[in-house]
C-alpha positions in Angstrom: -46.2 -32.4 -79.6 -44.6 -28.8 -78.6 -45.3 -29.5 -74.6 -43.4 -32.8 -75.5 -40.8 -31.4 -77.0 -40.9 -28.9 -73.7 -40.9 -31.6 -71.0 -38.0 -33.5 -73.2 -35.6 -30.3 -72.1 -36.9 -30.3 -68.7 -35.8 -33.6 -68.4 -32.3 -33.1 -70.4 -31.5 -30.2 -67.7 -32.2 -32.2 -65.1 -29.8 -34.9 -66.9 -27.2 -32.5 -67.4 -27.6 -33.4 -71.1 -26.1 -30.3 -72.7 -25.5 -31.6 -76.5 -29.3 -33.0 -76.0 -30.9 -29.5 -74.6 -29.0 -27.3 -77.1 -30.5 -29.5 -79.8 -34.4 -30.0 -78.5 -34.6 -25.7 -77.8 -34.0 -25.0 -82.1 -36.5 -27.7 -82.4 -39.1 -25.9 -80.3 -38.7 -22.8 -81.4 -39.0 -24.1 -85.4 -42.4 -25.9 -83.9 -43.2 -22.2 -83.0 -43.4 -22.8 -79.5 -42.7 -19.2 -77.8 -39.7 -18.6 -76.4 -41.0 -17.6 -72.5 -42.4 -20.9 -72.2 -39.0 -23.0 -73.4 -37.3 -21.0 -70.6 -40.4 -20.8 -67.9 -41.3 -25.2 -68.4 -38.7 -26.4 -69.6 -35.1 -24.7 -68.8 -36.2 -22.6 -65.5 -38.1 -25.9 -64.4 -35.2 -28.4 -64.7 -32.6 -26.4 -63.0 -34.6 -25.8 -60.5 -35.1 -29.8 -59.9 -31.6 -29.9 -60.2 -31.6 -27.1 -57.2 -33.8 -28.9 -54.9 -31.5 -32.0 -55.3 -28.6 -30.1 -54.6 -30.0 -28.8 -51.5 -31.2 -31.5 -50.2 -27.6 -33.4 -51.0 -28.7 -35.0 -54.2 -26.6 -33.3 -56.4 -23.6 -32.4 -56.9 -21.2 -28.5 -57.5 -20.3 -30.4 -61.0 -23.6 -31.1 -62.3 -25.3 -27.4 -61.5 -22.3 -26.2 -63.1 -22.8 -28.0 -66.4 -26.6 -27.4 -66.0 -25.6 -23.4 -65.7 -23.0 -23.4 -68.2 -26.4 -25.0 -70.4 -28.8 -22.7 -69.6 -26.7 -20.1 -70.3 -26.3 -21.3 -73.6 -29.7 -21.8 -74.3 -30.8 -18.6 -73.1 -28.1 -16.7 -75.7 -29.6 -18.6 -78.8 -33.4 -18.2 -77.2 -32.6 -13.9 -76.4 -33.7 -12.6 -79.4 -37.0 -14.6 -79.3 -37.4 -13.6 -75.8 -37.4 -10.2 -77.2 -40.7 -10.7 -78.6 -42.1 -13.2 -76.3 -42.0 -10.9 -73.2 -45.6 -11.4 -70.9 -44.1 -10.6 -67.1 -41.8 -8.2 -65.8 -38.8 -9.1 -64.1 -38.3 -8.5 -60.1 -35.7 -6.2 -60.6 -32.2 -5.6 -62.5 -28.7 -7.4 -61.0 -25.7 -6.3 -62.4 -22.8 -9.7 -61.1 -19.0 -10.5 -61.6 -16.3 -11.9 -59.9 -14.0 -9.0 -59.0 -10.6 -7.9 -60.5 -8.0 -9.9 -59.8 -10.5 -13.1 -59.5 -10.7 -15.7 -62.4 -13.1 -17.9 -60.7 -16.1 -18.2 -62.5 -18.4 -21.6 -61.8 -19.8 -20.0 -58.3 -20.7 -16.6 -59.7 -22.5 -18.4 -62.6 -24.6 -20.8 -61.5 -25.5 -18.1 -58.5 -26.0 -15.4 -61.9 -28.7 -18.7 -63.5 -30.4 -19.2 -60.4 -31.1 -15.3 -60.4 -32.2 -15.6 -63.5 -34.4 -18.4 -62.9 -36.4 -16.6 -60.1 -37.1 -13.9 -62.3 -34.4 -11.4 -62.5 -32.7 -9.4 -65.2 -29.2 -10.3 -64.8 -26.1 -9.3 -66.7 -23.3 -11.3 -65.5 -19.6 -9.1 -66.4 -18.2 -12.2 -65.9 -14.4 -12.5 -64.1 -11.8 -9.5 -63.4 -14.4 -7.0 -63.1 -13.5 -3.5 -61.9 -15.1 -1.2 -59.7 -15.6 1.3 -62.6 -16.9 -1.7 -64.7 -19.7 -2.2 -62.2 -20.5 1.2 -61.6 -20.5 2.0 -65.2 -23.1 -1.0 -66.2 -24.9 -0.3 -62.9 -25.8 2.9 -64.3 -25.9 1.9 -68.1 -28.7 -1.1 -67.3 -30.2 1.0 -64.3 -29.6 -1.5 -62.1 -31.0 -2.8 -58.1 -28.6 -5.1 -57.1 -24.7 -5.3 -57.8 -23.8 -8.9 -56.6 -20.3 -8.8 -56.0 -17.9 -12.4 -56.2 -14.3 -13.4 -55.0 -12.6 -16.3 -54.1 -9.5 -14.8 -53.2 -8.8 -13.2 -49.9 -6.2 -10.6 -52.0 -9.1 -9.7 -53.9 -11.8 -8.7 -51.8 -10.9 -5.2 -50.9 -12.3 -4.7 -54.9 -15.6 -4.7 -53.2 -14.3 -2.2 -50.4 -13.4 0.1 -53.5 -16.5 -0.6 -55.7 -19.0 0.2 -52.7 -16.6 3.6 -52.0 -16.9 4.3 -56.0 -21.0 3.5 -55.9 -21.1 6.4 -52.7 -18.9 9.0 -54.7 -21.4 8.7 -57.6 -24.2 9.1 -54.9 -25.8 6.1 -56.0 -25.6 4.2 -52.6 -28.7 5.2 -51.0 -30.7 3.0 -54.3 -28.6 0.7 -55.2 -28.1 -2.5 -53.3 -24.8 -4.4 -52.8 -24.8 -8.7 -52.5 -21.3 -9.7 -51.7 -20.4 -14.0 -51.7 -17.7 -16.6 -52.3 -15.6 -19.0 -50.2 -13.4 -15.9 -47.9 -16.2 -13.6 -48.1 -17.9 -13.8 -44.1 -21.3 -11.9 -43.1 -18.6 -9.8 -40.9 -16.4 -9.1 -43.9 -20.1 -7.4 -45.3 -21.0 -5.6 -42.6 -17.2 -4.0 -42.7 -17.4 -2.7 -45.8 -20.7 -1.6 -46.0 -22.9 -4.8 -47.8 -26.3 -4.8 -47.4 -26.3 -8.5 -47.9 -23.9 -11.6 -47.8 -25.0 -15.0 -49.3 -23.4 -18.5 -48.5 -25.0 -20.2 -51.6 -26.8 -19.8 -54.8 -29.7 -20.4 -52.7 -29.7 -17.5 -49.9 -28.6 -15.0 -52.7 -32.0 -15.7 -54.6 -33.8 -14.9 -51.1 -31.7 -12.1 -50.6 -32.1 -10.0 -54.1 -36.0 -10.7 -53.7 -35.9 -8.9 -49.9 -33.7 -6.4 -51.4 -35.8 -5.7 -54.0 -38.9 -6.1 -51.6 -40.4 -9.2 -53.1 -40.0 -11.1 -50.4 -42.1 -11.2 -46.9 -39.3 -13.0 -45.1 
């Protein structure tokens, strides 16, 4: 019954049924099914259907935003249990926002999931972050990676500023910096100083694992 009750939230992510997922993961944990495997075979496993559709133009922006907005939710209730149901460690630490200035929030989250799908620890700031906001969590969480959002060409020089603010506190040469979003170019990265510029949810997952060497490509 508990890999039923597993494979019925696979199925809901991949339906984009959010009232149904949010009701099946209580369910499984009160059946005493651990917590890692709700996430690994039936959350993580559905959204990533859900990616391979989008990809290949099956899916749509809307429906991986609903399916993030799920997961997100599903992962809050499940992080105590994950506490205790730990048995991998994660490929690294991403600190992500959208910077200040920037209220847009649907790309940086499903990109902040997807992360989290492929095995990262991610703590998502979440819209009008500030350069000393990243810096400070960057250093509070130890992180690898700060993945850096805006959809707002008068916004984007917060990246300039939060890359000038990661060198003053001499913390450039370890930690990487992932800049994205609809103005952002690679050109724009390679001005300021990026090591890495993603088009989509799906080159930033590639990218954070060669950043953080797990990657061959």
């Amino acid at each position: 019954m508990g890999n039923d009750i597993v494979d019925q939230i696979r199925v809901a992510m991949i339906d984009c049924q959010t009232d149904q997922v949010l009701e099946l993961v209580p369910k499984a944990i009160d059946k005493g099914i651990v917590a890692s495997e709700i996430v690994n075979r039936g959350l993580t496993a559905g959204i990533r259907v859900l990616g391979d559709r989008f990809e290949k133009g099956e899916a749509f922006l809307p429906e991986l935003a609903v399916a993030a907005e799920t997961m997100k939710q599903a992962l809050d209730f499940l992080e105590p249990h994950l506490a205790k149901s730990v048995d991998e460690e994660a490929l690294g630490t991403i600190v992500i926002g959208t910077v200040q200035g920037d209220i847009h929030d649907i790309g940086k989250s499903i990109v902040a999931t997807m992360l989290t799908v492929a095995g990262f620890t991610v703590h998502d700031l979440g819209v009008e972050v500030t350069p000393a906001q990243f810096i400070a969590k960057t250093k509070a969480v130890n992180a690898d990676i700060i993945a850096m959002s805006a959809l707002l060409t008068t916004t984007m020089d917060r990246m300039q500023e939060t890359i000038d603010l990661l060198k003053s506190e001499k913390l450039d040469t370890r930690v990487k910096i992932m800049v994205g979003g609809a103005p952002v170019s690679q050109q724009f990265a390679d001005s300021i100083g990026a090591d890495a510029y993603g088009v989509d949810f799906n080159q930033a997952v590639k990218i954070a694992k060669r950043l953080t060497g797990h990657s061959n490509d």
